[in-house]
C-alpha positions in Angstrom: 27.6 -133.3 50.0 28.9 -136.0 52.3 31.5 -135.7 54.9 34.8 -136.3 53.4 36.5 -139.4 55.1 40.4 -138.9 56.6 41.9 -141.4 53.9 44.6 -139.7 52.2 46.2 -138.2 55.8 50.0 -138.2 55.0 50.1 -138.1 51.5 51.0 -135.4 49.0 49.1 -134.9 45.9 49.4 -132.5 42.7 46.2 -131.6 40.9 46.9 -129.4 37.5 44.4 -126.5 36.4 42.7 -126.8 39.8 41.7 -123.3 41.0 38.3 -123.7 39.3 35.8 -126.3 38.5 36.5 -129.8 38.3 40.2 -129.6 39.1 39.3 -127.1 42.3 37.0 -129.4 43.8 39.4 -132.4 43.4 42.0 -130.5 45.1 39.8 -129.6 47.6 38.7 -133.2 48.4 42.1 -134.5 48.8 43.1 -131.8 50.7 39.8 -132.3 52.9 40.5 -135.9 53.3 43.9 -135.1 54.8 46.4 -134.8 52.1 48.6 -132.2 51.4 48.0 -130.6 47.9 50.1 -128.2 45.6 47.4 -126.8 42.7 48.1 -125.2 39.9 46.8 -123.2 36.4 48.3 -120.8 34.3 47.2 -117.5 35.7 48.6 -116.2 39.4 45.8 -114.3 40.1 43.4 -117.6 39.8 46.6 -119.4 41.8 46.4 -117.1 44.6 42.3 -116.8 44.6 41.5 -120.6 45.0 44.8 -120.9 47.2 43.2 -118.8 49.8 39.8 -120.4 49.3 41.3 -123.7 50.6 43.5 -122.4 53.4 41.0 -120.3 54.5 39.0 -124.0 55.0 42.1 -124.8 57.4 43.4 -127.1 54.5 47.4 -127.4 53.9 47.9 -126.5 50.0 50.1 -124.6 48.4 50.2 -123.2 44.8 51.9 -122.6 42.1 51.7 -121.3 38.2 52.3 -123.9 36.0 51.8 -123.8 31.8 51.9 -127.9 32.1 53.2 -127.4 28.4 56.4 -126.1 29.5 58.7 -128.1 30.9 60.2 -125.6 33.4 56.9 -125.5 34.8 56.6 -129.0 35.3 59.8 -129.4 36.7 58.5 -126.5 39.3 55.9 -128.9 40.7 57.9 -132.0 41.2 60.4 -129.8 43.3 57.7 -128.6 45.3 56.1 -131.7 45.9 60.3 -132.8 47.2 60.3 -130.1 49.4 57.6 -131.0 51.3 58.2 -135.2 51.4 57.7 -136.5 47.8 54.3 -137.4 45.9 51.6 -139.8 46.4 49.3 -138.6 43.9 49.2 -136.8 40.4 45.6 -135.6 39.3 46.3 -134.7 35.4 43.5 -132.4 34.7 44.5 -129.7 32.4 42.9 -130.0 29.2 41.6 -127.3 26.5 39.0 -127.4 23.7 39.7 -123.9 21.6 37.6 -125.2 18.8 33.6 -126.5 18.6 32.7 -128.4 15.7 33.0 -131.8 13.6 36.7 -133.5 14.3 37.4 -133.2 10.5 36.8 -129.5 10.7 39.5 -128.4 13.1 42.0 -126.0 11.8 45.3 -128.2 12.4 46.1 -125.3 14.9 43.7 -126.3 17.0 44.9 -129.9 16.6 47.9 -129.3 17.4 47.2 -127.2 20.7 44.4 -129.9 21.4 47.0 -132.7 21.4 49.3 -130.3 23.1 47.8 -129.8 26.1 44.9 -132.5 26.4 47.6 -135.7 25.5 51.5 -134.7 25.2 51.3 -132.8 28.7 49.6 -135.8 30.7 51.4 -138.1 29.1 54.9 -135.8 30.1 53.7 -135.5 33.4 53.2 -138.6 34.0 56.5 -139.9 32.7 58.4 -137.1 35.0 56.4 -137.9 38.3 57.4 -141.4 38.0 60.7 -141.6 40.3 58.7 -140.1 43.3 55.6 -142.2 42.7 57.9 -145.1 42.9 59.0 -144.1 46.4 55.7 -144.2 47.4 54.3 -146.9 49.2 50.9 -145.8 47.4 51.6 -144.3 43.8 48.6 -143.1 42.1 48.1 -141.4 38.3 44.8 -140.5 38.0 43.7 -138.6 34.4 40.7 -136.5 33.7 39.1 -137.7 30.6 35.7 -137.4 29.7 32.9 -139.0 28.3 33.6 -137.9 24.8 36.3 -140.2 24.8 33.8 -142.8 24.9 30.6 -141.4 22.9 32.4 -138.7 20.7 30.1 -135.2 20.3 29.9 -133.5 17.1 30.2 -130.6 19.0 33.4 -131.3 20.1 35.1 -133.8 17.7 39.3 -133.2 18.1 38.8 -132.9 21.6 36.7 -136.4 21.6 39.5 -137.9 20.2 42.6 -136.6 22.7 40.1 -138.0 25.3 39.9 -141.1 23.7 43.9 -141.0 23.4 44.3 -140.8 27.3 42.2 -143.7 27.8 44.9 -145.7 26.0 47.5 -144.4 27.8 45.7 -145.5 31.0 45.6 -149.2 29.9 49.3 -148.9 28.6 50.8 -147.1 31.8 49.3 -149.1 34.1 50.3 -152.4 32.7 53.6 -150.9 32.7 53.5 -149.3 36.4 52.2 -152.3 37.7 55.4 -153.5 39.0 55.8 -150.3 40.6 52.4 -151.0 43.0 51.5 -147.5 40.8 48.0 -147.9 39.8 46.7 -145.6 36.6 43.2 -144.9 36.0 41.1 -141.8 34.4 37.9 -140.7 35.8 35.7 -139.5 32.6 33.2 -136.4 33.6 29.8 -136.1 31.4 28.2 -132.9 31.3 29.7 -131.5 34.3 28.5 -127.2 35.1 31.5 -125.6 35.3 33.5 -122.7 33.1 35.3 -124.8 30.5 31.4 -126.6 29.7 29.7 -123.2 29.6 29.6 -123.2 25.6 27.8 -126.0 26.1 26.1 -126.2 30.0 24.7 -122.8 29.1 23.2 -123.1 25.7 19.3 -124.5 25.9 19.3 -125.8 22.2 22.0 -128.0 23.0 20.8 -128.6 26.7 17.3 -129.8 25.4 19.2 -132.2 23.4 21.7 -133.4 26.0 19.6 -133.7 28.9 17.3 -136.4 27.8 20.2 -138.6 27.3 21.4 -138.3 30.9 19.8 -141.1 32.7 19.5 -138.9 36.2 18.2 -136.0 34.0 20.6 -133.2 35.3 24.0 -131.8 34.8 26.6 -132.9 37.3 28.5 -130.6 39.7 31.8 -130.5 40.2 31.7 -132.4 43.6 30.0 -135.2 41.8 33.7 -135.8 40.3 36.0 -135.3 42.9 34.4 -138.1 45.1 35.7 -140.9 42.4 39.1 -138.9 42.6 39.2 -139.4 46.3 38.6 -143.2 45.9 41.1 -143.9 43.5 43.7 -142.1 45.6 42.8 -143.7 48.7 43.3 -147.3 49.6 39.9 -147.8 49.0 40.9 -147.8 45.6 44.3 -150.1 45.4 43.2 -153.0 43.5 41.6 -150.6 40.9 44.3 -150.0 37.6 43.7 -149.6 33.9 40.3 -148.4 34.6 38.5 -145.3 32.5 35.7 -144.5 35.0 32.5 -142.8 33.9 30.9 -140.4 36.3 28.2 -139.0 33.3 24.5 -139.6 35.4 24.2 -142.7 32.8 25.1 -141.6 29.6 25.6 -143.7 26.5 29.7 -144.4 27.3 30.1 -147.5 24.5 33.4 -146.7 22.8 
């Protein structure tokens, strides 16, 4: 892994469902590159696990529960971020996927808690972060998609299309936040080895499949996502909006 740069030193970031996996090593790389970082999932005991993890790296974070389908919790994380100067930076990351199958097989349960979580919260979030974004001098919404929302699987077909929902809401917000100097992009993970992918990462039928299709011929790692975070956060990445960025090894992404 490379050295992380000092680019984000002075700005505050949230990252939702980050005390594992993808979300975990975002946070982290913020937090390495010098910004300050509340994370956050549902569960206190994962809250205070990862929280020690990162201050235990020196790293100044701070966490808190947050069910980002309830508003209180929401609410929770914006006041944190004020207590501490404001926010820079909101990583949207939650997401679930209770169901595996063809899309026109979910229960509308499922659909529901899919669209829930996966498109209503981000899209809430976003809307509610927007007064402190806008008093930054470098507002950034950054989304965790994924590559289903390109290349559906039949695997995972309801969750393939809240995916594909959030990459319209990139190109809608950011023509909107714009005049704001708030840029909104997603960053869209392939087969990435963490928890949530198990189901899949884990099972060899579906892995002898998948592979092949990867043009690097491995899964990614966490780490391998959190370095595109980092860039659109940074300055590096000001001039970058509306953009749905793929970080899948080279697979098929043709929408």
């Amino acid at each position: 892994m490379t050295t992380a740069l000092k680019r984000l030193t002075g700005r505050i970031a949230i990252v939702t469902a980050s005390t594992e996996g993808i979300g975990f090593a975002i946070a982290e790389r913020l937090a390495k590159e010098g910004a300050k970082v509340i994370i956050s999932s549902r569960k206190q005991k994962n809250v205070e696990e990862a929280t020690k993890k990162l201050l235990d790296q020196g790293l100044d974070v701070r966490g808190l529960t947050c069910h980002v389908a309830k508003s209180d919790d929401r609410k929770k994380l914006f006041e944190e971020a004020k207590k501490i100067g404001g926010l820079d930076i909101l990583v949207s990351n939650a997401a679930v996927s209770p169901t595996v199958g063809g899309v026109l097989d979910c229960s509308e349960e499922s659909w529901d808690k899919i669209f829930d979580i996966n498109v209503k919260s981000s899209f809430l979030l976003a809307k509610e972060a927007i007064p402190l974004l806008r008093s930054s001098k470098a507002g950034r919404l950054i989304f965790i998609s994924s590559i289903a929302g390109f290349q559906p699987s039949e695997f995972l077909g309801a969750y393939a299309v809240s995916k594909t929902a959030l990459l319209g809401l990139v190109k809608a917000a950011s023509l909107q936040l714009a005049h704001d100097n708030i840029t909104v992009n997603s960053i869209c993970p392939g087969l990435i080895r963490t928890k949530f992918s198990d189901p899949i990462t884990s099972n060899d039928e579906i892995l002898k499949t998948a592979v092949p299709g990867i043009a690097l011929k491995r899964l990614g790692e966490p780490h391998d996502v959190s370095g595109a975070a980092a860039f659109l956060a940074s300055d590096d990445g000001s001039y970058v909006t509306g953009e749905n960025i793929i970080v899948s090894g080279g697979m098929a992404s043709r929408l």
